[in-house]
KOLMI-896140 format. One record per residue: z, x, y of N, C-alpha, C, O in turn. Coordinates in steps of 0.02 Angstrom, whole numbers, plus 50000, padded with zeros to 5 digits. Each point is the difference from the previous one (the first is absolute). Example, Ala and Ser with C-alpha at 12.3 -4.5 7.8 and 13.67 -1.06 7.14 Angstrom:
2
503905066049716500004995550059500005004550060500335005249999 499314993050054500035004250059500374996150055500085002550055 
//
This chain:
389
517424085242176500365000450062500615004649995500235003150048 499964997049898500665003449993499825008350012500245003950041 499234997149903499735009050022499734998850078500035005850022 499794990950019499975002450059500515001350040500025004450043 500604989949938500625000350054500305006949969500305003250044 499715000549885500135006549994499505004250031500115005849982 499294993650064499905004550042500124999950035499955005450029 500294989650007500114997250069500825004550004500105005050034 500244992849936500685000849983500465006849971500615000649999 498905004249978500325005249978499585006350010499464999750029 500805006349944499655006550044499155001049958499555004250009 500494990849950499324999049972499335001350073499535003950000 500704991150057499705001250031499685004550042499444999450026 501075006549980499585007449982499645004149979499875005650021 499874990349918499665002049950499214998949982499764995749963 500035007850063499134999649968499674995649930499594995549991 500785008249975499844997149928500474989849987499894994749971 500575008350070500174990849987499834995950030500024994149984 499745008650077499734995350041499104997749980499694995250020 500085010649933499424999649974499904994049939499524996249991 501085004549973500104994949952500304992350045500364996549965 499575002450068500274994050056499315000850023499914994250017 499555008749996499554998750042499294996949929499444998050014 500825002649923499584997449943500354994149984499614995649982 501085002450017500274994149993499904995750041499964994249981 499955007650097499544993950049499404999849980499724994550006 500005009449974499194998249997499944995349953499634995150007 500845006249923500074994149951499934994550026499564995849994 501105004350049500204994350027499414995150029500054994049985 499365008350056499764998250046499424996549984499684997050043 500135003249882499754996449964500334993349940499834994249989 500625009649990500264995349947500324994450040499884994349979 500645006150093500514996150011499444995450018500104994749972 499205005250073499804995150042499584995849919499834994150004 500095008749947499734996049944500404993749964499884994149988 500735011250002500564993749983499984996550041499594995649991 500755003950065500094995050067499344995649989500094994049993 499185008750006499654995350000500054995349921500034993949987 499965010349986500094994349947500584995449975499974995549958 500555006850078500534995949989499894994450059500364995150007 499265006050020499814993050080499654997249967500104993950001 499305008549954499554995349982500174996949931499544997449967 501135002850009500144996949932500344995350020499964994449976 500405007350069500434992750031499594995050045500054994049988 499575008150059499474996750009499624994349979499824994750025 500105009749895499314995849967500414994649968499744994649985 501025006950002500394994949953500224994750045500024994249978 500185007250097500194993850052499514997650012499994993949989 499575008050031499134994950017499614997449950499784994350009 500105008249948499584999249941500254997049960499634996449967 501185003650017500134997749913500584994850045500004994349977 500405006650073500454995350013499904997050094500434998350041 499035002049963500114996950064499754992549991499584998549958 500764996250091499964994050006499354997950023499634995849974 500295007450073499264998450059499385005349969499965006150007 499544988749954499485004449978499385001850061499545003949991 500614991850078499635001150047500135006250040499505003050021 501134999649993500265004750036500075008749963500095005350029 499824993249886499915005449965499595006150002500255005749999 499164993250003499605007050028500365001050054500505003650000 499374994750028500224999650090500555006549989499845005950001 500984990849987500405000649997500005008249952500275005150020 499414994349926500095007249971499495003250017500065005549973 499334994250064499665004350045500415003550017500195005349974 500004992050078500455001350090500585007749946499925006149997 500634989349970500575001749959499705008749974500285005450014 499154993549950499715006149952500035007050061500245005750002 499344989650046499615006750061500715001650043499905005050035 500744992549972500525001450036500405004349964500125005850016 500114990949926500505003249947499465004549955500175005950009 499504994049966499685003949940499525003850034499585002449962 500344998950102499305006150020500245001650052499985006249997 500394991450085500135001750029500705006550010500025005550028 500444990849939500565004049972499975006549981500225004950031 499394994849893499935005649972499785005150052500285005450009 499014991850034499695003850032500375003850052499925006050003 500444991450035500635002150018500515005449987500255004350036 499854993749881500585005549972499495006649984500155005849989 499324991650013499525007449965499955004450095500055006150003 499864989950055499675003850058500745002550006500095005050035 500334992749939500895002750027500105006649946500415004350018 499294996649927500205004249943499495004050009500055005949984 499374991750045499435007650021500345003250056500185005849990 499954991550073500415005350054500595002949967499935006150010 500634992949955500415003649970499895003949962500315005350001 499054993249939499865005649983499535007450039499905005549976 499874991050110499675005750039500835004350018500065006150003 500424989550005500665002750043500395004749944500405004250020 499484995149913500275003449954499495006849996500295005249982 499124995350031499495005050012500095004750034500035005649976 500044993050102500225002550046500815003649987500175005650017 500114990849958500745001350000499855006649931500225005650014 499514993749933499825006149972499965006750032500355005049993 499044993650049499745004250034500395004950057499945005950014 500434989550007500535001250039500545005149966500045005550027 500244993649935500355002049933499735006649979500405004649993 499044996249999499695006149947499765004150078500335005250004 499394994350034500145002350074500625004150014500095005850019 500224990249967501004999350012500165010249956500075005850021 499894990849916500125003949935499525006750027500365004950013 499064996149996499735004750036500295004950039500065006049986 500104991150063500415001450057500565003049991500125005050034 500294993149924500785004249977499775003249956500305005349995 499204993949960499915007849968499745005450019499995005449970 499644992750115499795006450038500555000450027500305005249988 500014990150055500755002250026500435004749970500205004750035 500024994649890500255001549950499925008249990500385004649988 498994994750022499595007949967500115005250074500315005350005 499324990750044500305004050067500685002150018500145005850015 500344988949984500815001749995500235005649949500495003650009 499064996749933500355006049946499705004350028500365005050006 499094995850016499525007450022500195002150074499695004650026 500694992950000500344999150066500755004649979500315005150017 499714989949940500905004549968499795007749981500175005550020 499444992349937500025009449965499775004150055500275005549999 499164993650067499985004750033500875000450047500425004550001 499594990150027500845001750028500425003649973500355003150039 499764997749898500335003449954500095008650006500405004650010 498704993049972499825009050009500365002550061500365004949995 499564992150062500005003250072500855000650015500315003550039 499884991849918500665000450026500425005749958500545001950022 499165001249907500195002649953499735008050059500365004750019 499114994349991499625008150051500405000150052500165005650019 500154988050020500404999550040500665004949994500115004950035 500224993349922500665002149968499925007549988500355004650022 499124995649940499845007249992499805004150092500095005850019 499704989850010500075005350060500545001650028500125005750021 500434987549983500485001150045500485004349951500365003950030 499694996149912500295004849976499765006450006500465004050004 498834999249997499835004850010500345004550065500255005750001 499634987450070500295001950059500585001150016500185003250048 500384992649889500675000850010500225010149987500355004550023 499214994349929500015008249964499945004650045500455004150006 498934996450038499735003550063500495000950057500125005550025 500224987749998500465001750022500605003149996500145003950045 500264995249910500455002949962499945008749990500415004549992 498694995150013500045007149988500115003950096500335004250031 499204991549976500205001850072500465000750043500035004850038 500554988549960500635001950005500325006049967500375003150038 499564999349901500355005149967499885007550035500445004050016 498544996849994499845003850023500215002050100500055005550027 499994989349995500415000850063500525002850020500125003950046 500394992149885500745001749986499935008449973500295004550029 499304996649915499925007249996499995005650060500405004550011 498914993650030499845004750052500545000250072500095004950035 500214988949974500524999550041500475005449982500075005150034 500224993849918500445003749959499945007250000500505003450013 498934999449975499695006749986500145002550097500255005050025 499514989949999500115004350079500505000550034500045004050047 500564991149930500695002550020500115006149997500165002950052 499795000249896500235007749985499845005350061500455003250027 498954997349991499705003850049500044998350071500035004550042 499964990349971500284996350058500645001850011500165001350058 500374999249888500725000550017499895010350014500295003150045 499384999149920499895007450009499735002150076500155005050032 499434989949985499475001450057500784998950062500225004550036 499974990749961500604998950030500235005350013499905003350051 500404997949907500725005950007499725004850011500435004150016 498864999249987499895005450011499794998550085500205004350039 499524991349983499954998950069500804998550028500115003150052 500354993549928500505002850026500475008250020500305001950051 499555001349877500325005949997499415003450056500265004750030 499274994649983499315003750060500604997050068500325003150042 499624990949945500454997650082500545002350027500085000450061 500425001649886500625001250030499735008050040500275001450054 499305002349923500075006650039499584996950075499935004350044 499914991449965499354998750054500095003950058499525001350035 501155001049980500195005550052499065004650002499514999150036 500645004949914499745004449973499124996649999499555004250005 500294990549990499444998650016499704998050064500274996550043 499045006249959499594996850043499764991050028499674996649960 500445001750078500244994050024499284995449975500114994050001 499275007649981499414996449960500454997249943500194994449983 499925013149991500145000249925500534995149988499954996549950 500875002350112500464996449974499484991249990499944996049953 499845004050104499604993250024499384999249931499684994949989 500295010149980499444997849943500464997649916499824996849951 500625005850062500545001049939500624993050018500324996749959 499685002850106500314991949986499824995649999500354995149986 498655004250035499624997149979499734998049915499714994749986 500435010049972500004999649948500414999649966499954998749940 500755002450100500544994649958499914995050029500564997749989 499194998450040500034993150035499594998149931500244996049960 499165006850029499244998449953500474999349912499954995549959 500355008850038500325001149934500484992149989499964995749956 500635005050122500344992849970499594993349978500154995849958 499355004950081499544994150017499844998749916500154995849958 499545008850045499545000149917500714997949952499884995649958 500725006450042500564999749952500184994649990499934998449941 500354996550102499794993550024499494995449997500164994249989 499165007750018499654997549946500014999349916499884994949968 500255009650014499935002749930500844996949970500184999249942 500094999950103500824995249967499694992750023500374995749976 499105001350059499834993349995499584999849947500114995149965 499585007450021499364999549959500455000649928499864996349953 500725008950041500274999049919500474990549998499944995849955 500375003650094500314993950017499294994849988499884997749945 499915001650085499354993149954499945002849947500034995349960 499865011749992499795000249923500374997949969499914998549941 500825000650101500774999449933499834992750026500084995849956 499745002050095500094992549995499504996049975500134994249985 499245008450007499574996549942500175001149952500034995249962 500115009950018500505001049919500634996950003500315003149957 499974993850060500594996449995500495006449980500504998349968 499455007750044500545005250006500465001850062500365004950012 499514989950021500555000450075500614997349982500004993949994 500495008949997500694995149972500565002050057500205005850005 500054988550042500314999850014500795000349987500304995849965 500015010050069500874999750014500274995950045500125001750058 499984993249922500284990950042500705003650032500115005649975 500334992650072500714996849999499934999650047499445000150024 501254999050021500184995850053499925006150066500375004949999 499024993750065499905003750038500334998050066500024993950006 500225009050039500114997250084499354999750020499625003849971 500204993150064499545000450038499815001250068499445001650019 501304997150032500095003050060499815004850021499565000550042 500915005949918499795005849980499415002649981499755003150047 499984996949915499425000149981499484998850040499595004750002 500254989350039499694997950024499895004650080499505002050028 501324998549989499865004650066499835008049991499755004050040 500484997049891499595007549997499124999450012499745002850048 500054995249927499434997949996499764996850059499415001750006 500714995250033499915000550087500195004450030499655001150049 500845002949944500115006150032499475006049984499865004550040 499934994949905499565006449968499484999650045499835004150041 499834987349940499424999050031499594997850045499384999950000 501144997950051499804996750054500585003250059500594998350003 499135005850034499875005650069500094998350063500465000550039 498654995849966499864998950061499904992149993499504997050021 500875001149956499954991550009500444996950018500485003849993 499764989450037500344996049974500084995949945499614995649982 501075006749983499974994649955500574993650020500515000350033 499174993849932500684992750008500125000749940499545000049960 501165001150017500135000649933500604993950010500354999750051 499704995649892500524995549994499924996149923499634996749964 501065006850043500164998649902500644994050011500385000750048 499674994449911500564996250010500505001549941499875002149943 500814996150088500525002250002500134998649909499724996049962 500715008150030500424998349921499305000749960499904996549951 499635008050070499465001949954500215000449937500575002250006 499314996949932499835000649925499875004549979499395000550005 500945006249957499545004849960499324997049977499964994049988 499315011650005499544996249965500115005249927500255005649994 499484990249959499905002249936499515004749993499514996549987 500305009150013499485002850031499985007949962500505002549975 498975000150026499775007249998500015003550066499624999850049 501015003849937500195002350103499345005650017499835001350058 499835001649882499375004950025499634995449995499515002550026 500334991949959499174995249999500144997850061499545000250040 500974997849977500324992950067499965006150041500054997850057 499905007449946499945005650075499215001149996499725002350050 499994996549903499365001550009499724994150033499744999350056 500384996649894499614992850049500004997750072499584997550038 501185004949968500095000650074499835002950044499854997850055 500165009349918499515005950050499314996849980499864997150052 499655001749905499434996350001499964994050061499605000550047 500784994749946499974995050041500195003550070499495002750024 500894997850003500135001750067499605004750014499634998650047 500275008349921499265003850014499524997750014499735002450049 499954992149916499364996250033500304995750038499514996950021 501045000150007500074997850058500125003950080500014997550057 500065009649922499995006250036499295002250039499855000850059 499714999749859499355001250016499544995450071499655001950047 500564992349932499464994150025500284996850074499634997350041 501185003949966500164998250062500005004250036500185005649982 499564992850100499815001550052500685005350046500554997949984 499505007250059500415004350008500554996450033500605001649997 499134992950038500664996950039500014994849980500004995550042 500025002949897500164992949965500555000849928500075004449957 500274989150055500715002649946499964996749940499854994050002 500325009749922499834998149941500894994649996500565000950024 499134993949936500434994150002500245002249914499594999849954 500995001850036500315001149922500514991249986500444999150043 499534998549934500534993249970500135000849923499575001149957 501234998150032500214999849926500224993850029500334999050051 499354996349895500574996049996500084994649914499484999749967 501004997450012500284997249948499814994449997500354995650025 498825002449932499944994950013500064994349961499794994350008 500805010149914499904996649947500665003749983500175005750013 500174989449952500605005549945499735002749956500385002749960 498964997750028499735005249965499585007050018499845004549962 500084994950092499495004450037499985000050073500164994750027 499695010150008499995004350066499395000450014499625002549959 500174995150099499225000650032500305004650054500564999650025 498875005749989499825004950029499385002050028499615003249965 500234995250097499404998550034499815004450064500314999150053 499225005249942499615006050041499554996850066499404999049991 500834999850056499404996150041499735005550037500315005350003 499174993950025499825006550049499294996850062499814994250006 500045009950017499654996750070499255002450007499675000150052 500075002449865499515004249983499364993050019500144995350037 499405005349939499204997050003499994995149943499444997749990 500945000549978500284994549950499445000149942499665005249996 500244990349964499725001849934499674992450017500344995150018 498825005149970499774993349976500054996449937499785002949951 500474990750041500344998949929499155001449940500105000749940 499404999550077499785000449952499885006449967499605001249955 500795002550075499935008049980500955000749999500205005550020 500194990849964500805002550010499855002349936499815005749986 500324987649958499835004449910499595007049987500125003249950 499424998750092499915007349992500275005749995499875004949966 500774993050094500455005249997500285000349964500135006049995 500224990349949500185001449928499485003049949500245000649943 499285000950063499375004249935500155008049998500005003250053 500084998949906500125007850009499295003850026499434998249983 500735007350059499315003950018499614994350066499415001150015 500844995050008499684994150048500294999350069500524996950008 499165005950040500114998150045499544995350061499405000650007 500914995950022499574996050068499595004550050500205003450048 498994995249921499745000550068499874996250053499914993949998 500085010150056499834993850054499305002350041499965005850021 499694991349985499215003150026499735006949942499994999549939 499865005050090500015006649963500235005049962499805004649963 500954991750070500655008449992500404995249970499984993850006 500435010549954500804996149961500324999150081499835002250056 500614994249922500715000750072500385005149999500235002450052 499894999949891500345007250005499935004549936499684997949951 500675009250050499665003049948501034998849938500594998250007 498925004649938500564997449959499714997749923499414998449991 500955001849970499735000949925500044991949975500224999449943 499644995850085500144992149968500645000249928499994996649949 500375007250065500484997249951500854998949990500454999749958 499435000150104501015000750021499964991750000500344998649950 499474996150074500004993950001500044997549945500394995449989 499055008049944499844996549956500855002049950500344995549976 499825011050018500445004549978500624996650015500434999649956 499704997250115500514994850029500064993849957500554998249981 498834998250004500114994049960500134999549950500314995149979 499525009349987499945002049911500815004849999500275001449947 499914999850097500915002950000500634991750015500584998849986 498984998550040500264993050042500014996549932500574998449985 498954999949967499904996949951500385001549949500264995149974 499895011149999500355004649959500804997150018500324997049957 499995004450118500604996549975500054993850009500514998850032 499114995549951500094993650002499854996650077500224994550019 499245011250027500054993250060499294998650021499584998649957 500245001950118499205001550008499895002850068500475001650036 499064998849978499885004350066499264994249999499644998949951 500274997150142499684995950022499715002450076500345004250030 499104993649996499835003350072499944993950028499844994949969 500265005450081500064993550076499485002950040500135005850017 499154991150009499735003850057499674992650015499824995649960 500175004850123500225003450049500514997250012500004994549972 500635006750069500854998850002499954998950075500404995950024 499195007050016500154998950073499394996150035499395000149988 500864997750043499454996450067499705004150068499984999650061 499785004949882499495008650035499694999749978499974998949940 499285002450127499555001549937499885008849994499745002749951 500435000050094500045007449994500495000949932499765002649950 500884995250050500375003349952500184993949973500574998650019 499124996049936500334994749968500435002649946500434996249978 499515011249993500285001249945500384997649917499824995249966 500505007650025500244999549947500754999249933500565002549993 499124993849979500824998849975500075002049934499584997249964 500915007949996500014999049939500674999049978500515002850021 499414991249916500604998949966500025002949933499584999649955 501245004850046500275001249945500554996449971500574999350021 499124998249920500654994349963500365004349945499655002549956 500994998450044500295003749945500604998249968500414998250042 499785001649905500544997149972500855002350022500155005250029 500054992549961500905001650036500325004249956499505001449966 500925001450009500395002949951500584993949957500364997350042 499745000949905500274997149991500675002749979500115005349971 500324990250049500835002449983500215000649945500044996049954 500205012850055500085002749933500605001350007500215002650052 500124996349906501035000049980499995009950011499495003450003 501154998950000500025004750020500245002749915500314996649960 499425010850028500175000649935500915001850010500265001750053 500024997549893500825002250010500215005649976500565002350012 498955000649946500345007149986499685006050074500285005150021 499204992449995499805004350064500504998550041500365004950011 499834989250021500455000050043500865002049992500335002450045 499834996549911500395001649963500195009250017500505002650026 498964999949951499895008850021499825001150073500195005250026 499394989350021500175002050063500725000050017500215004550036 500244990449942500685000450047500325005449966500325003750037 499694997849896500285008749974499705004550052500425002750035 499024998749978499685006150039500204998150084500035004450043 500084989449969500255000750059500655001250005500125003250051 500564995149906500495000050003500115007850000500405002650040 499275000649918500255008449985499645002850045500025006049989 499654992950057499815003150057500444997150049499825002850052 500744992649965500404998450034500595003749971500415000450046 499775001749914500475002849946499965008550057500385002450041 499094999149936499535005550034500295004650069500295005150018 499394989150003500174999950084500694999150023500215001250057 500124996449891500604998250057500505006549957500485001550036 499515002149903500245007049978499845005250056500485003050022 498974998450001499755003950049500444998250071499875002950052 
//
């Protein structure tokens, strides 16, 4: 009993081979225990009836009955109870070596599973490194050929200018074909300064000149340049904040943003400009306009370089997909983000559009003292100056 309760009882029972040696120790069992039992019934038996009982009339009788209860029924009993345990220890083998089967195909499949994953992920690696390479070259080669066509472009320029200034002297095709092709020349130049601007910015060679910009200023040059025939609502709130900023990136983004709010709004509809402070850390700056608005499942497009929205057949307008993307990735660079809102109005002709620029503030910088120090010398001796005269 004891080697069974150690199968019963410990990880033995896992085990094929121990449970095999437990399935020969019942079989023992299933003979020897019901022999003893009988013969230990029929020794006591034969000694209470036979050698010490009182009543010699009731004796057969009495150890009949006694023999066939205790000495044959019993045993017979412990043997039909020790044959099903030993079928349940059979089964439970079987079960077991089944079992053991099973995790060593499991086993074998999981390793042959691993090593092909391996491979693929090892071919994997090797591709995307291949592609990192490809690109890189491609960026470089962009950045090359961009590069190479400045030169001639800036030549093609100046020589269609120096043709213009005489235009007196020309035939009126010829002026109209020659400011056509400076129109074609800026166009292309302008391309070819976006296209080097994404190579430096996949190369992480765009490095920003930070400090403290106005933005008032700034901002109304840049509505004045570019917006003509529109109305604009411009409203900046008061005690504005220098932003911390790249004053040539922050004029680009801006002419980007309000340009496509130029493009897309309608001739008698007014572009909505808001600065406002919505954080002691940062300035939101938001472009609304009265254009054909953006369906949100195509807004993230307009951030992909080279991508623009079609709608039926035709793009919505013509244009190189990359002033938007060029906007975010300048937005990101000094610490903020650029987000689109569509649709903003309760039109369905012009529900239009909203974009937010988030940008950081300038933080307060002590004034140096030897600079200032030399402004009040250079102002004093120019008062010195003026008042000798």
């Amino acid at each position: 009993m004891m080697r069974l309760w150690r199968v019963f009882g410990s990880s033995a029972s896992s085990d094929p081979e121990a449970l095999e040696r437990s399935v020969r120790f019942v079989r023992h069992l299933r003979w020897t225990v019901p022999i003893f039992l009988s013969l230990i019934a029929l020794f006591f038996e034969v000694w209470e009836h036979l050698f010490s009982s009182r009543y010699e009339e009731q004796r057969l009788f009495n150890f009949s009955a006694e023999v066939l209860v205790f000495g044959l029924l019993g045993p017979v009993l412990i043997f039909l109870i020790l044959t099903l345990t030993t079928r349940f220890f059979l089964l439970w083998k079987q079960a077991l070596v089944y079992l053991h089967e099973l995790n060593q195909n499991l086993e074998h499949l999981v390793a042959e599973r691993t090593r092909e994953l391996e491979a693929k992920n090892e071919a994997l690696e090797r591709a995307n490194q291949e592609l990192r390479q490809l690109d890189r070259l491609k960026s470089d080669f962009i950045a090359l050929v961009s590069h190479e066509l400045v030169t001639p472009l800036t030549t093609i320029n100046g020589g269609l200018e120096l043709l213009l200034q005489g235009r007196e002297m020309l035939p009126s095709d010829v002026q109209q074909r020659l400011a056509f092709l400076q129109g074609e020349v800026a166009r292309l130049t302008r391309l070819v300064g976006r296209i080097l601007q994404v190579s430096r910015l996949e190369a992480g060679k765009l490095h920003l000149n930070c400090g403290p910009v106005a933005l008032r200023p700034l901002l109304q040059r840049v509505v004045d340049s570019l917006v003509q025939d529109r109305r604009v609502d411009l409203l900046l709130s008061d005690h504005l904040p220098p932003l911390w900023a790249d004053e040539i990136y922050l004029e680009e983004m801006l002419r980007n943003l309000i340009g496509n709010a130029v493009k897309y709004t309608p001739s008698g509809s007014p572009i909505h400009i808001r600065v406002v402070q919505r954080s002691p850390q940062s300035v939101d700056i938001t472009i609304t306009d009265h254009g054909p608005g953006i369906p949100p499942e195509k807004q993230q497009q307009l951030f992909i370089p080279f991508s623009q929205i079609v709608q039926g057949e035709r793009r919505e307008s013509s244009g190189w997909g990359l002033g938007l993307y060029l906007t975010r990735r300048l937005a990101e660079l000094h610490g903020g983000r650029l987000w689109v809102e569509s649709p903003v109005w309760e039109d369905s002709e012009g529900p239009g559009t909203c974009f937010h620029l988030e940008l950081p503030i300038a933080p307060d910088i002590e004034p140096d003292e030897d600079a200032v120090r030399a402004q009040e010398e250079v102002t004093a001796y120019a008062r010195n100056l003026a008042h000798r005269r």
